[in-house]
C-alpha positions in Angstrom: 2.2 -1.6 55.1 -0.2 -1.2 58.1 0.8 1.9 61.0 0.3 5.1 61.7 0.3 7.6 59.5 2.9 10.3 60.3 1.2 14.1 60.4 2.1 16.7 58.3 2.8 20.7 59.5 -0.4 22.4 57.9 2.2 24.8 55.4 3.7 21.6 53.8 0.4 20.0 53.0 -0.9 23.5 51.5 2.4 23.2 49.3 1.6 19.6 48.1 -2.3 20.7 47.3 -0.8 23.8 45.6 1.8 22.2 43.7 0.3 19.1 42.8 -1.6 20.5 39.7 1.0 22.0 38.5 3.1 18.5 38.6 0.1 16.6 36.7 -0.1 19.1 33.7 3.9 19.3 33.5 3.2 15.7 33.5 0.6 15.7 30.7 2.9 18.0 28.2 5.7 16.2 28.7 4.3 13.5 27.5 2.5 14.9 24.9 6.1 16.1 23.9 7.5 13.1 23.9 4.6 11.2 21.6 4.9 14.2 19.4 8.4 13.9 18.8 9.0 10.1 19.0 9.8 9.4 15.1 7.6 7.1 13.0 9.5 3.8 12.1 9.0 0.5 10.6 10.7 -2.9 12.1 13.9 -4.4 10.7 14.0 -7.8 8.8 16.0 -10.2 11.5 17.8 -13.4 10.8 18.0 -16.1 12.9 20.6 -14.4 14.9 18.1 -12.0 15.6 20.1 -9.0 14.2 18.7 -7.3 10.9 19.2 -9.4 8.1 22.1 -8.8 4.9 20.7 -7.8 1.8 17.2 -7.2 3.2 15.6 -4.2 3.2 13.0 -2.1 5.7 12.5 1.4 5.6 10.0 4.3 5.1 10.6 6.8 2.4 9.1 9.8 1.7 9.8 10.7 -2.4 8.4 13.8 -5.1 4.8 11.8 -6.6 2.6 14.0 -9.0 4.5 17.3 -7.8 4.1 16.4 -4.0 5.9 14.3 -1.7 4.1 11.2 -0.7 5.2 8.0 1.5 5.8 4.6 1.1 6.9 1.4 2.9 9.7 -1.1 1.8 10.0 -4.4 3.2 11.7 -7.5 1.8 13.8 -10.4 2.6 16.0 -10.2 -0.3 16.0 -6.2 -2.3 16.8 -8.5 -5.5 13.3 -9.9 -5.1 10.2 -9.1 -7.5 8.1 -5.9 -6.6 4.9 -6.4 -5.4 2.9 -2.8 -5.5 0.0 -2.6 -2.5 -2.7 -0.7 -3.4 -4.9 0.1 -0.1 -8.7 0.1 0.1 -10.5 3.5 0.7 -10.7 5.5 -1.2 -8.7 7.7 2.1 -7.2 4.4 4.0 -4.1 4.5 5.1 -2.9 0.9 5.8 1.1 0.8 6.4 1.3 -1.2 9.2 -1.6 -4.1 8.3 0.4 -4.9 5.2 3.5 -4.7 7.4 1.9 -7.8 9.8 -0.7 -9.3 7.3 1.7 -9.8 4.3 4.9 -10.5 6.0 5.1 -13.9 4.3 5.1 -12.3 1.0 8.3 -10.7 2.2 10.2 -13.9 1.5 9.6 -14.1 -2.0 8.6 -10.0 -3.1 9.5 -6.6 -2.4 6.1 -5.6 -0.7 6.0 -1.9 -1.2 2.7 0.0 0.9 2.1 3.7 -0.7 0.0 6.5 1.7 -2.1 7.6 -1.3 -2.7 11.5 -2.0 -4.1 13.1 1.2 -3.8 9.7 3.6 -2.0 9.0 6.7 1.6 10.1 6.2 1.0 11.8 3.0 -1.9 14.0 4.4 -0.2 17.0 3.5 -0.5 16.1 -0.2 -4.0 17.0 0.0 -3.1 20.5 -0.7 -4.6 22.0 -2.7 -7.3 19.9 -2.8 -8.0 20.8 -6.7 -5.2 18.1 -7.5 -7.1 15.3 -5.7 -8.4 13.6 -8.7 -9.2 10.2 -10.0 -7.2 10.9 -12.9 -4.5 12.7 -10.8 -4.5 9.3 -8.6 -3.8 7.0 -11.4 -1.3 9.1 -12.5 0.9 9.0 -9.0 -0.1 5.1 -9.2 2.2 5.1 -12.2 4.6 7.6 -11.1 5.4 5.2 -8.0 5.9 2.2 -10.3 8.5 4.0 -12.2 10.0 5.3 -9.2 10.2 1.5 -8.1 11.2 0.1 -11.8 14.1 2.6 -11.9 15.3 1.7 -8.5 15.0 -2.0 -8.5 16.3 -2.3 -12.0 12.8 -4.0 -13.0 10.9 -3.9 -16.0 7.7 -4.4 -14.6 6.2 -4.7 -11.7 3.1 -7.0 -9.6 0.3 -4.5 -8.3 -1.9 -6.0 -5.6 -5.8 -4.3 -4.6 -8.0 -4.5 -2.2 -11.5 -2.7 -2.6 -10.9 0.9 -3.8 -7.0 -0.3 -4.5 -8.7 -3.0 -7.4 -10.1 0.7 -9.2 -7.1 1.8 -9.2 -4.8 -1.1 -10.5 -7.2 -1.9 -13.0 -7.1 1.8 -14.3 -3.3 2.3 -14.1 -3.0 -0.9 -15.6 -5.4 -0.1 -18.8 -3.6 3.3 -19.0 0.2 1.4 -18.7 0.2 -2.4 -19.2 3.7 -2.1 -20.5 4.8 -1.5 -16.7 2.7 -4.6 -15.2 3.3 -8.9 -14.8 -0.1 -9.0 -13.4 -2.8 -7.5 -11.3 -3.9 -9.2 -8.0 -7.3 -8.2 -6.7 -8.9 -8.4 -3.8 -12.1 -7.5 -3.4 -12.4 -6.5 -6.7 -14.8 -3.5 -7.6 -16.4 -3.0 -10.5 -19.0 -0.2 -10.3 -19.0 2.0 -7.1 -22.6 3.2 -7.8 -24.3 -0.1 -8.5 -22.1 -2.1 -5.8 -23.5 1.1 -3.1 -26.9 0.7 -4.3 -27.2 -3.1 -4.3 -25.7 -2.6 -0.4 -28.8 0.0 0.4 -31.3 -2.4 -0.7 -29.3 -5.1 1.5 -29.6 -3.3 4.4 -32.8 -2.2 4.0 -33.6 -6.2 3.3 -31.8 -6.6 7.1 -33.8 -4.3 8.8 -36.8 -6.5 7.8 -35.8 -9.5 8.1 -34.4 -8.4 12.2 -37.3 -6.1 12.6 -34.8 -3.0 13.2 -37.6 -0.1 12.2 -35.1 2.2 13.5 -32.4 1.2 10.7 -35.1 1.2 8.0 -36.0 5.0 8.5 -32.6 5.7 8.9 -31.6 4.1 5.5 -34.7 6.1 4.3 -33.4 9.4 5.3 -30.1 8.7 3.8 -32.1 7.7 0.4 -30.4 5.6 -2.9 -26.9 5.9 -3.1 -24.8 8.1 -4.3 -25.2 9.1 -0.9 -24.9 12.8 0.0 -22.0 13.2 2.6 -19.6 10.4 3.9 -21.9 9.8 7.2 -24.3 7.6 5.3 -21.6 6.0 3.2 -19.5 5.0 6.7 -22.7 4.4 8.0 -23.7 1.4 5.8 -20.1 0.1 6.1 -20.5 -0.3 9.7 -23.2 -3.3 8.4 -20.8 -5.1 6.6 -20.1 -7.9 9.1 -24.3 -7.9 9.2 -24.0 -8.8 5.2 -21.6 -10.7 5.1 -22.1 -15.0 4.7 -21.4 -17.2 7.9 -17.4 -17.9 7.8 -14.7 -18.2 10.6 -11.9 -16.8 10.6 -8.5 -19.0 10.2 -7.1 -19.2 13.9 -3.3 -18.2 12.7 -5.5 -15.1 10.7 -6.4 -13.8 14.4 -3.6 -14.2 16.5 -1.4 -12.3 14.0 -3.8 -9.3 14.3 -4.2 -9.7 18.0 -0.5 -9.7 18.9 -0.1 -7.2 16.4 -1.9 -4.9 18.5 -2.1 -2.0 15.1 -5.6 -0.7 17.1 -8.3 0.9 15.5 -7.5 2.3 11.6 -3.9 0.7 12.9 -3.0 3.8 14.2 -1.3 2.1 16.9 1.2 1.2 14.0 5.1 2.4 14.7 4.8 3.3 10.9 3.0 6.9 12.3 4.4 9.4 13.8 1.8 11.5 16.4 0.5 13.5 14.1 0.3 11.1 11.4 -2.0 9.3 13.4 -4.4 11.6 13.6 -4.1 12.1 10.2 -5.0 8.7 9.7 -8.6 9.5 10.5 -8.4 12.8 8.6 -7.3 11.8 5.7 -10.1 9.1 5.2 -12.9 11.3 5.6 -11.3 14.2 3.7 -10.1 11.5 0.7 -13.6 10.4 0.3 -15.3 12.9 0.7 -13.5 14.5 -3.0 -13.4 11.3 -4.4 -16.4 9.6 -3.7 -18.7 11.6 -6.2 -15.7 10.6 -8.7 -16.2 7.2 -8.7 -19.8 7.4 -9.7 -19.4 7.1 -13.5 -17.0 4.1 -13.6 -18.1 0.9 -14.4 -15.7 -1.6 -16.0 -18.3 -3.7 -17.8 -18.6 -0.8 -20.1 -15.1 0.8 -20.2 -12.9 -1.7 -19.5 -13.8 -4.9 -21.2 -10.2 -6.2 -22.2 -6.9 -6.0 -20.2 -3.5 -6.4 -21.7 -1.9 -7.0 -18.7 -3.1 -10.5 -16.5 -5.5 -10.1 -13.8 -6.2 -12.9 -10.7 -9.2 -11.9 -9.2 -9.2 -13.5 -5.4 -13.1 -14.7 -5.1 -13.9 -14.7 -1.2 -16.9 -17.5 -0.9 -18.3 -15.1 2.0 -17.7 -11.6 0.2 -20.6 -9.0 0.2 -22.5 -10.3 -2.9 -23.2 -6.6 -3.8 -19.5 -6.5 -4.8 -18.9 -10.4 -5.6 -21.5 -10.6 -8.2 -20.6 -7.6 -10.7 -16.9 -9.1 -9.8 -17.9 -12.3 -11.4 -19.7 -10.8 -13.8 -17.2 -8.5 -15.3 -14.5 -11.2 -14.9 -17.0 -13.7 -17.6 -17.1 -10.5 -19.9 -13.4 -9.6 -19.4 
C-alpha cells in the first residue's frame, strides 16, 4: 500500500529499538522449546478410508537389548505377517525413517522391523560405557532383538535383511544362531572390511590420475593404506563413491519417493527423531565407527565363514563399487 507513512513520538520508537531484541531471542527459545519437546513419531498405516488401518501395526519402541535400552521401528500391514529384521549400513548409521519410505512395499507382505544399533540415533545413549561397544557385543544384541521379535510375534524364525555393515552383521549372527533364521538378504554384501578399504584407496588413487586431480592424490597419500587412522580419511574416501561407481540411472519412481520424502541429510528430517535424537544422528556415526572400525579389520569370511546353515540371497547391483562386488562374488562361489 502506497502513502504516507505516519510519524512516531521519539519515546515509542526508542521502545520498539529496545524491545525488539528482546522479542527475537524470546522468539528463538521458544522455538527451540518447542523442537525440543515435540515427540519423535512414526506415521500410521491408513486404509483406504484414510484412517489407520485394523490389525496393522506402527509404532516406535524402546525395549532392554544387551543390558541397555535400544530402539526399534515396527511397521506392517498385517502384525500376523512374517518378520523381516533391517540391519542398517554403518557401522554408526542410523536409518529409521529411509526404511520407513524406501521399504514401504515390503509392509504388505512383512513385518519390517528397523533397529538404532548400540550408540546410533535414538539409542545413542547405549554407547555408555563405551567398553560394551563391541563386535561381539553387537552380534549378541542382533540376537537378543530377534528373540525379542520371535517371542512377540509368536515366530520361529525370522528374515534378516543387510546393507553394507548390516550384511557383517547378519552373516555373523546368523553363523552364531541359524536356528533363529529363514534366510539372510544382503545388500551390499561385505566380505573383508580391510581388503574392500584398500582396494577403494588404490581406486581413488587410480581417479586422481585418470582426472588429473594432484590435489586428491597427495591427499590420499597423507591418509596412506587403509586401515586408516581416524574416521576423517575413512568418510573422506566415501564421499568418492558416486566418482567409483559404474554409469547407471536411477529408476524414476526410486527418486520421487526420496524427494517427496523430504528425510534430508542422514534423514534427520525424519519424524522418527526427536531434537536431540537428531543430533545424535551425526554423533552416533562418528562415535560408532570410530570403536568399531579397527574391529572389523580381522574379518574376512573367505577364511571364517565358508559354510552357512541358514540361506543367504546376496542382491548383486551391476553398478556396485567393484572393491566390494568382487570379494562378494567371490566369497559367494566359495560359500
Amino acid at each position: 500500500i502506497c502513502g504516507r507513512v505516519p510519524s512516531m513520538p521519539s519515546n515509542q520508537l526508542r521502545k520498539v529499538v529496545r524491545w525488539t531484541p528482546t522479542a527475537i531471542v524470546s522468539l528463538l527459545l521458544l522455538a527451540q522449546a518447542v523442537l525440543i519437546l515435540l515427540p519423535a513419531s512414526t506415521p500410521p498405516i491408513l486404509g483406504a478410508d484414510g484412517e489407520p488401518l485394523p490389525g496393522s501395526i506402527a509404532e516406535l519402541i524402546t525395549i532392554p537389548v544387551g543390558g541397555q535400552d535400544q530402539a526399534l521401528m515396527i511397521r506392517a500391514y498385517d502384525a500376523h505377517k512374517p518378520v523381516l529384521l533391517y540391519l542398517s549400513g554403518g557401522p554408526g548409521q542410523s536409518s529409521l525413517p529411509w526404511p520407513r519410505v524406501l521399504f514401504e512395499e515390503l509392509t504388505h507382505d512383512f513385518v519390517l522391523v528397523a533397529w538404532d544399533q548400540r550408540g546410533t540415533g535414538k539409542s545413542y545413549v547405549a554407547l555408555d560405557p563405551t567398553s560394551t561397544l563391541t563386535l561381539d557385543q553387537v552380534v549378541a544384541d542382533t540376537i537378543d532383538v530377534t528373540n525379542y521379535l520371535r517371542e512377540r510375534f509368536d515366530e520361529d524364525k525370522i528374515y534378516l535383511l543387510g546393507e553394507s555393515w548390516g550384511t557383517t552383521l547378519a552373516v555373523l549372527a546368523a553363523q552364531q544362531r541359524p536356528d533363529l533364521y529363514h534366510a539372510i538378504i544382503s545388500s551390499g554384501q561385505m566380505v573383508s572390511q580391510r581388503e574392500t578399504d584398500r582396494r577403494l584407496y588404490d581406486d581413488v588413487l587410480d581417479y586422481a590420475t585418470r582426472t588429473g586431480n594432484e590435489t586428491l592424490a597427495e591427499q590420499m597419500q597423507t591418509f596412506g593404506e587403509p586401515p586408516y587412522e581416524d574416521m576423517y580419511a575413512y568418510a573422506f574416501v566415501m564421499g568418492y563413491y558416486e566418482a567409483l561407481y559404474k554409469p547407471y540411472t536411477l529408476p524414476p519412481a526410486y527418486i520421487k519417493k526420496g524427494t517427496e520424502a523430504n528425510l534430508g541429510p542422514w534423514n534427520v528430517l525424519g519424524r522418527e527423531y526427536n531434537f536431540v535424537e537428531k543430533i545424535n544422528v551425526f554423533r552416533g556415526f562418528l562415535d560408532v565407527a570410530s570403536i568399531l572400525y579397527p574391529q572389523l579389520q580381522a574379518i574376512d569370511f573367505r577364511q571364517d565363514v565358508p559354510r552357512l546353515e541358514t540361506a543367504i540371497y546376496v542382491l548383486d547391483g551391476a553398478a556396485e563399487l567393484s572393491a566390494r562386488r568382487d570379494l562378494a562374488l567371490e566369497w559367494f562361489d566359495l560359500l
